[in-house]
Every structure is written in C-alpha cells, then in structure tokens.
N, C-alpha and C positions, 0 to 999 in steps of 0.2 A: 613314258611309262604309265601314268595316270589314263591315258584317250586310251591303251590299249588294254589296258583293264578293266577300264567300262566297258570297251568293247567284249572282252570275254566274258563279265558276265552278265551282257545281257542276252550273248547268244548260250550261257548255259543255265536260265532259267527255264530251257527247255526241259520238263521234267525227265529222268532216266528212274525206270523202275526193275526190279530181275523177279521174276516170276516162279518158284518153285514146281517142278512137276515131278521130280520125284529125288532120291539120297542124291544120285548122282549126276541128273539133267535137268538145265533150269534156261529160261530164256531170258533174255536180257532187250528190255521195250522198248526200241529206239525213235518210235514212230508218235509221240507226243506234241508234234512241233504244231506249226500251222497250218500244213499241204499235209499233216502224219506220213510222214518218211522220213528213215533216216537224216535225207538229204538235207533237211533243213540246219542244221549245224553247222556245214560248209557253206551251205547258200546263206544263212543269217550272216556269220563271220566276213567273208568277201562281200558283201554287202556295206555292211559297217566298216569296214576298211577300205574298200575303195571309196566309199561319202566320203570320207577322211582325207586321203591321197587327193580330189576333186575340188575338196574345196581350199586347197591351200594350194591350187592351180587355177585362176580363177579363167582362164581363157581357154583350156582344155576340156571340150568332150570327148567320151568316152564310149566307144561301141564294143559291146561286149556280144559276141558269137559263141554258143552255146548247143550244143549237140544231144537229145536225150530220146532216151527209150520209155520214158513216162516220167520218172519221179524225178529227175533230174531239173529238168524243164518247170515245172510244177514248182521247185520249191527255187528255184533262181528269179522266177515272174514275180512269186507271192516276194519276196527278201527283196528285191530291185526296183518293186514299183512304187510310181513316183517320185526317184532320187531324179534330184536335177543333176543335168551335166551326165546322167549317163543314159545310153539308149541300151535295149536289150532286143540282141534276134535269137529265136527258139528255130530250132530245125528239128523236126519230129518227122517218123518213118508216118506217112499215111495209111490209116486202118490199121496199126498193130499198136496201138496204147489202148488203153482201156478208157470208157468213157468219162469216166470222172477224172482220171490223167490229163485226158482233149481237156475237157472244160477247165481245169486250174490252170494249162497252158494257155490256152485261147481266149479267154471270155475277161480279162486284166486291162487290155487297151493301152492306151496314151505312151509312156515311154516303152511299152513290151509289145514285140511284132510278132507275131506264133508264125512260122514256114510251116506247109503241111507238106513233106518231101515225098516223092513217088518212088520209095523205095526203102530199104532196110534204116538200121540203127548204124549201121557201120557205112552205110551210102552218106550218110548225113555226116558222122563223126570226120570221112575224108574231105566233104565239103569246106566241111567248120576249117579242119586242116591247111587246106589247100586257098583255101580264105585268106588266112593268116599270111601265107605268103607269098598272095599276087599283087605285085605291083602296082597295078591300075588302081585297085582296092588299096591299098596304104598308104597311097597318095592320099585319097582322100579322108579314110577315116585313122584314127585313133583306135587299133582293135588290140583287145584282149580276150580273154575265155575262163568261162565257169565250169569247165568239167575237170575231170578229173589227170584231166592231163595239164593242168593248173593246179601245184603245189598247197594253195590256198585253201583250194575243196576239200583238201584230205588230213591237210595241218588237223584241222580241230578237230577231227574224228579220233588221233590219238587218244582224246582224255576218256572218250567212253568205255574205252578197255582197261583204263583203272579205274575207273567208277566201277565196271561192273567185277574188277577182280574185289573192288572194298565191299562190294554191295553181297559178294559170295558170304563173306564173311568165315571159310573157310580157309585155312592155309596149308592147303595142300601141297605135296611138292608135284601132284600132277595134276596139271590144270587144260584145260586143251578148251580151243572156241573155235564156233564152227561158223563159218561165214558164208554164206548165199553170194558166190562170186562171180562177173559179168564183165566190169571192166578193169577190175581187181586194186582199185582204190582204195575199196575200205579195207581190205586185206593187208594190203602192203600198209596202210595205218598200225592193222595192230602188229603187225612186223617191225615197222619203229617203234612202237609200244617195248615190243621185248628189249629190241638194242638197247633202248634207254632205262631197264633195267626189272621191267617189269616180267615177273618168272609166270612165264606163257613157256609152258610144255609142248603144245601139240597147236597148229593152225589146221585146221580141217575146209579145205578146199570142196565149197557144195554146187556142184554147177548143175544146172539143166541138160538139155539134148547138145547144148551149143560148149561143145565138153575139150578142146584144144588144149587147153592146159592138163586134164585129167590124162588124154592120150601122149599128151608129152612126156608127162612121170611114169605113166606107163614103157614107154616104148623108146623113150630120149627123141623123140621125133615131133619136131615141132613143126606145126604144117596149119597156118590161117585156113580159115574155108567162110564160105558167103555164108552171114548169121541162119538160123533155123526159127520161125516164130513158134512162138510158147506160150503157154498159160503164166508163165511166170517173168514177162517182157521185158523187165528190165536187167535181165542177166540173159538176153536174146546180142551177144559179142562174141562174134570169130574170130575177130585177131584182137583182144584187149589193149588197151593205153599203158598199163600200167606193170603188165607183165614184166617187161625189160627192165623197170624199176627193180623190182626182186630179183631178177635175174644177176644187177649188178650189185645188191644187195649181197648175194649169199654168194656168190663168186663163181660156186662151183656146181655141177646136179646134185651132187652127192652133200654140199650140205642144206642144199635146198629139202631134197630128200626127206634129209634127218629130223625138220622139221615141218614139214608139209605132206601131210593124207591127202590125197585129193579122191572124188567122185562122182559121179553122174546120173540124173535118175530123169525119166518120163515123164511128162505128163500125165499121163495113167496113175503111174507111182507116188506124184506129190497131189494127185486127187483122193487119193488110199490115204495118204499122209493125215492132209487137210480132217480128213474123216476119223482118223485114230485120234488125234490130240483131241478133238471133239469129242468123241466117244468115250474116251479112257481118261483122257486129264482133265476135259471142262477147260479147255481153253480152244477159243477160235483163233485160227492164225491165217495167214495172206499165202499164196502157193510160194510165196520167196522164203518166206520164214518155215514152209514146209518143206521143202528142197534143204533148209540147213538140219531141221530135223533129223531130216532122210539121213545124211550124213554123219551126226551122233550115231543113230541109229547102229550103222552101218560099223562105224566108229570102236564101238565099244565092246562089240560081239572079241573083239580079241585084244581090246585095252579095259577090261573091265572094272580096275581100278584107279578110273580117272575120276574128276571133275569135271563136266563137259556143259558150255554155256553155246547155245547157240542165238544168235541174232536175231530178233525181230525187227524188220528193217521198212515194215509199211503194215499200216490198220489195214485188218483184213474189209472195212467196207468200200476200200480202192481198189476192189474185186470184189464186189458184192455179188455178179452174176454167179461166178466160178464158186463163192463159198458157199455162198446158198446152195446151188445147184450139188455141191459135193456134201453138205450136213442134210439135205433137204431140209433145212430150213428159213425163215426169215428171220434177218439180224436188223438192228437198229442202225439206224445211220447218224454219227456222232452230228455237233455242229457245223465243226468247222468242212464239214459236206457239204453238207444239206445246203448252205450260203452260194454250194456254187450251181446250186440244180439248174435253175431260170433263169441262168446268166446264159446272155449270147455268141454262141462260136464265133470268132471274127481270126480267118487265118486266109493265107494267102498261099495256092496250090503253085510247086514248081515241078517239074520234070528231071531236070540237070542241073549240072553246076552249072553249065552257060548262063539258063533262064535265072536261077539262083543272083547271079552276078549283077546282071542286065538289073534284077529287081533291085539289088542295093545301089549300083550307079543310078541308078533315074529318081 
C-alpha cells in the first residue's frame, strides 16, 4: 500500500488546472506533464509500476511494444527511459505525427527504439497486436503494452475527471465533458469515472474525419474503415481499442445512447475552432482540444443548461505549425520543447510486420 502510494503521487504532481471561458464552458488542462499531453499520467503510472513489478523479478526483462499516433509514444519513451530491466519499442505511422511528436519519440536512445512504420496508426496498432501473439516472438521476449489496450494507461486517467468535477466548483446536476476521442481510452475513463459515482450527465464524443463511432449512434451501423490523416493525429483511429470496452460497459445502444453525444468536424472546422477560442476567449488551444470545443459547441445549441468542460489533451506548441498558421501568429515555445529541438532522430524505417519481426528477432 505504502509503494503504491508513492507511486500515485508522484504521477499526480502533474499539475491539473480548469480554465474558465465563459458561465457554462470551461477547459479542463491536461497537458502539464513532461511530453505536455494528457498521456503522461498513464505513461508516468505504468512506468512506476512496472520498475516496481521488475525489480522484485530480478531475472526478468521486460519488452514493452507500444503503438502511437504521436502523444502516446512521446510520453511512454519520456516515463520508460533508462528503467533497467525494461526495453521500449515505439511503432509510429511514418510522416503523420507532427515534428515535435518524431523528436520526443526518436531522439531518447538507449533502452527506447522508435519504428518509423510505412503506413497508418491503426497498421501499427495491428502490428503491436499481432506481436503479442506470435510465437516465435514470445519465445523470446517478455512482451507487454503501453496503450491503451493495457488497462494501466487509462486506470489513472479516472482521477482527472474528479479533479476537474472539484476544480468546477459548481454542483450542478448537469454536468457533461466533452472529450477529443480516437482510441476512446480516455473516454471510457471518464465512463468508469461516473460508474464509480461521479454524477457526469452527458459524455460528448468529439471526433475528427475519422468519425466510426459518430456514424454508429448515428445509424447503429458499425463499420471500421482504414484511418483518414488529420491535423488533429492523434484521434486519426478507424477501428478504436477501446470502443468494445463501452460497448460491454453499457450493455445495450440505447443505454449507451442515453449517455453519449457523439460528433464529427473537419479540418477546416477545428482550424475555424483554433481561431475562435483565440479571437473571443484569449485562449490558444491544440486542434485536439479544438475538435472537443467543436463538440460543446455543437452540444449546447440544444442542452443549453449544461455545465460543459471540455478536455485539453496536448499544449498547443505540439502543433505549433497548424496554430500559428490558424491565429497567424507566433507563440512561444515552453521548455520542456525547446529541450528536444537539437536532439537527433534515430529510428529505424520498416514496411510490414514481416520486416517489423525479422527486426526484433536479429
């Protein structure tokens, strides 16, 4: 009890702050870690847990395979590196993360191996998959997984959804949060969040072009399709991990329903977005946290006496091109950036899972 205590809090000295923009929508800053994304919660926690589990195994390494669309990656190298006893492999879609995403994957070294894979977030995600259960490969290694199809990643995200219900400081009985969803981990968090007793009204499902779940509630028709790239990359999932979770969660569509908006919005539209909150609120946001906007937005035109927090889930200068380019203007680039400018790419290009394989056998 005592180990896991330290452990929680030293992954929640990560600061959480909620941002007021106006009576009824507020954002909620998850991106204060060390990578600034959400991610870092889950990746600090499974970090400090498996050290734990490793060193009271003294003869066991630990290969952990890891799947990510940018932040994911980013904040599992930064949490992993240099723990003895465990190695880390990154598999990233080549050319769709953003360049400061590359660099906090790639540029880490010694136990973190960055893959630059030739093809989607969800070509990678089946890799990591189908990893886990090839033989030839578990023979040899000790594998586990940092995404979110690993229970671990999304445990500690529960607590943010009461921090940010205490941090409202309003007791409303309609509460709704609107979440920038991809591979729908953090969602189905604040989904245990309510089971467990916390009076969450409304979950607001924000997705991109890459919109499966959205045409599901729509239509009852659920139908994967190959990811679509976005300005908003890490919610770039056609068939998500975690969807089934909910699924089995809520039993049925109809109570799923009851509790889940879902929506969809462009490129186009979360550059409009990016630009309003700037314009009218004096707040810059990342196109992820503008796509949950979108979704308030959209939200409240016919819930209008809600409470409505939407998620900031990564500093907008981990798109500095897209934000700049959407406020025209130049923003500052925090520290813990700037640290990784001059660092050097060091990743290793595969094509297939073959090559993929071939690289971890040799």
């Amino acid at each position: 009890d005592d180990i896991l205590k330290k452990i929680i809090e030293g992954v929640y000295k990560i600061p959480i702050s909620l941002v007021t923009l106006s009576n009824s929508i507020s954002v909620l800053e998850l991106f204060n870690g060390p990578t600034m994304a959400f991610k870092d919660f889950g990746a600090a926690f499974m970090a400090r847990c498996m050290q734990y589990f490793i060193s009271i195994e003294d003869d066991k390494e630990l290969t952990i395979l890891v799947a990510t669309s940018g932040d994911t990656g980013a904040a599992v190298a930064n949490a992993f590196h240099k723990i003895k006893g465990i190695n880390v492999v990154i598999l990233y879609p080549s050319k769709k993360v953003s360049f400061i995403q590359e660099k906090q994957i790639s540029t880490l070294n010694e136990n973190i191996t960055a893959i630059e894979y030739d093809g989607s977030f969800d070509d990678c995600q089946s890799a990591v998959k189908k990893a886990l259960l090839d033989k030839d490969l578990c023979k040899k290694f000790n594998f586990t997984t940092s995404n979110s199809i690993n229970i671990g990643r999304w445990l500690p995200q529960i607590v943010y959804y009461f921090i940010g219900y205490k941090l409202l400081n309003k007791r409303s009985n309609n509460l709704a949060f609107s979440v920038p969803s991809g591979n729908y981990g953090n969602l189905f968090a604040g989904m245990i969040s309510k089971r467990m007793g916390l009076p969450i009204d409304k979950f607001i499902s924000s997705n991109n072009s890459n919109n499966v779940v959205d045409v599901y509630m729509k239509t009852k028709k659920y139908i994967p399709k190959a990811s679509i790239e976005t300005i908003s990359n890490a919610m770039d999932v056609g068939d998500p991990s975690n969807f089934i979770r909910i699924q089995e969660l809520y039993k049925t569509y109809s109570n799923l329903k009851d509790d889940m908006y879902t929506c969809s919005y462009s490129d186009e539209e979360t550059v409009s977005a990016i630009l309003e909150l700037y314009s009218d609120y004096n707040y810059l946001s990342d196109p992820h946290g503008a796509v949950g906007f979108l979704g308030v937005k959209e939200f409240v035109k016919s819930n209008d006496n809600f409470n409505c927090i939407f998620l900031g889930t990564a500093h907008p200068s981990k798109f500095i091109d897209i934000v700049e380019n959407s406020i025209n203007k130049k923003i500052e680039l925090p520290s813990q950036i700037k640290e990784y400018l001059n660092k050097t790419k060091k990743s290793v290009f595969v094509k297939s899972y073959e090559e993929f394989k071939t690289f971890l056998l040799d």
